[in-house]
C-alpha positions in Angstrom: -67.5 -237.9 115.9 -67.0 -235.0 117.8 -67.1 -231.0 116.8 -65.7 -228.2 118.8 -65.8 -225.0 117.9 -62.6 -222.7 119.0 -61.6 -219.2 118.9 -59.0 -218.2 116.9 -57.6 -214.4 116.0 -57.2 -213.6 112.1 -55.1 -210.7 111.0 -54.7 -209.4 107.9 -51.9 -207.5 106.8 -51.8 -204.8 103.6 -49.3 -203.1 102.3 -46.1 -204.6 103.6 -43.0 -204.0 101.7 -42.4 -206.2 98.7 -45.0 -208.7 100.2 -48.5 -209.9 99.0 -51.1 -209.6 101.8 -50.5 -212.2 104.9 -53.1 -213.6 106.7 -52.5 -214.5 110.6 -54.5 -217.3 112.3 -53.5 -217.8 116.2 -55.5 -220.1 118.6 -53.9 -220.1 122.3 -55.1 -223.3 124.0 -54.0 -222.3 126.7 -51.6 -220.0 128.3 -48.0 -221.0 127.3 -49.7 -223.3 124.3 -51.1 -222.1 120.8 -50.7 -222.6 117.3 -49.6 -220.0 114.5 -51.0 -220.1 110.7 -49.4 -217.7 108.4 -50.3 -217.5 104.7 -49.1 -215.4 102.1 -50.1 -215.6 98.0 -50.4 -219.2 97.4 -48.0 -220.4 100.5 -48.9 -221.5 104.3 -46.6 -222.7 107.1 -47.8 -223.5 110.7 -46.0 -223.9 114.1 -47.3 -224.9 117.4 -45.7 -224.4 120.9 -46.6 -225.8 123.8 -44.2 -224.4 126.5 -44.3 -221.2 126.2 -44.7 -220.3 129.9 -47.7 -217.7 130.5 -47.3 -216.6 127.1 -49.6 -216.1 124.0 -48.7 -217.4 121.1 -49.1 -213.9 119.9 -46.5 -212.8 123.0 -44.1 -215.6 122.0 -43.9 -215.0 118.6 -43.0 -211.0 119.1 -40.4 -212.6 121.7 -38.6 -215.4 119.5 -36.0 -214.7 117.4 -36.9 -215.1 113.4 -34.4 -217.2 112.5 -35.6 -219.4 115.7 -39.0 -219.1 114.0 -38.0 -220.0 110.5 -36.9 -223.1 111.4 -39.7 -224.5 113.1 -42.2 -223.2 110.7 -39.4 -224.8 108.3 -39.3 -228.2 109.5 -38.9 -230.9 107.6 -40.1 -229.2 104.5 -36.5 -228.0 103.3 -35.3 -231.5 103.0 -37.4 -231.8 100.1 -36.1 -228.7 97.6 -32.9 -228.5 96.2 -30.4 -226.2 98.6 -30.8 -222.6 96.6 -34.5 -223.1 96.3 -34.4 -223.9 100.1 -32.0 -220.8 101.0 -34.9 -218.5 98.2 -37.8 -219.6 100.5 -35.9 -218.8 104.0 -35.0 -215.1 102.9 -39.0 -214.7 102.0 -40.2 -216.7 104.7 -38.0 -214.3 106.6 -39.0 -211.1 105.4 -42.8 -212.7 105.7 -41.6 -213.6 109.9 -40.4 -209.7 110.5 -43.6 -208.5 109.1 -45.9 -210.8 111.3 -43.4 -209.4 114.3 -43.8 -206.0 113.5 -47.4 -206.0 113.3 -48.1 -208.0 115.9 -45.9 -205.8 118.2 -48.2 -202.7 117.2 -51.4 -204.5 117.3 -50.1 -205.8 120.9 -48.5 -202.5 121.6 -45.0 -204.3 122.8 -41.8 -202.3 122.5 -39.1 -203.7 119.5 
């Protein structure tokens, strides 16, 4: 067995509208590769991306469309709900993708 120990960024963020608090884990591997963890109340979802030119994954997330997000934070997890339980859990998970955007873009200090 072998351990490694890695950096990763958490972020924490209060107070956004109609939202529980969201926690942020990103790890960049590399530049153009890294992984995204976002939690909020009792729910997580997780992407990884590893062609995202020079780019954090902090950089590339701000960049991406949400709806681009969504779906492969989404992936192969809607299959298993019913279609308006699916469509419920998009519109939060969206509202819970802006938020991540917007507060990454201030933490990062990139223009909307």
């Amino acid at each position: 067995m072998r351990i490694e120990n890695r950096k990763v960024d958490l972020m924490e963020i209060n107070d956004a509208p109609a939202l529980d608090p969201i926690r942020v884990i990103t790890e960049n591997y590399r530049p153009g590769s890294g992984r995204i963890i976002i939690q909020c109340y009792t729910r997580s979802w997780t992407g990884y991306w590893g062609a995202m030119g020079e780019r954090s994954i902090q950089q590339f997330f701000v960049d991406c469309d949400a709806g681009y997000l969504l779906g492969n934070l989404t992936t192969g997890y809607c299959g298993l709900m019913k279609a308006r339980e699916a469509k419920h859990d998009d519109a939060y998970l969206l509202r819970i993708i802006e938020a991540v955007q917007a507060a990454l873009r201030i933490e990062h200090e990139v223009p909307a």
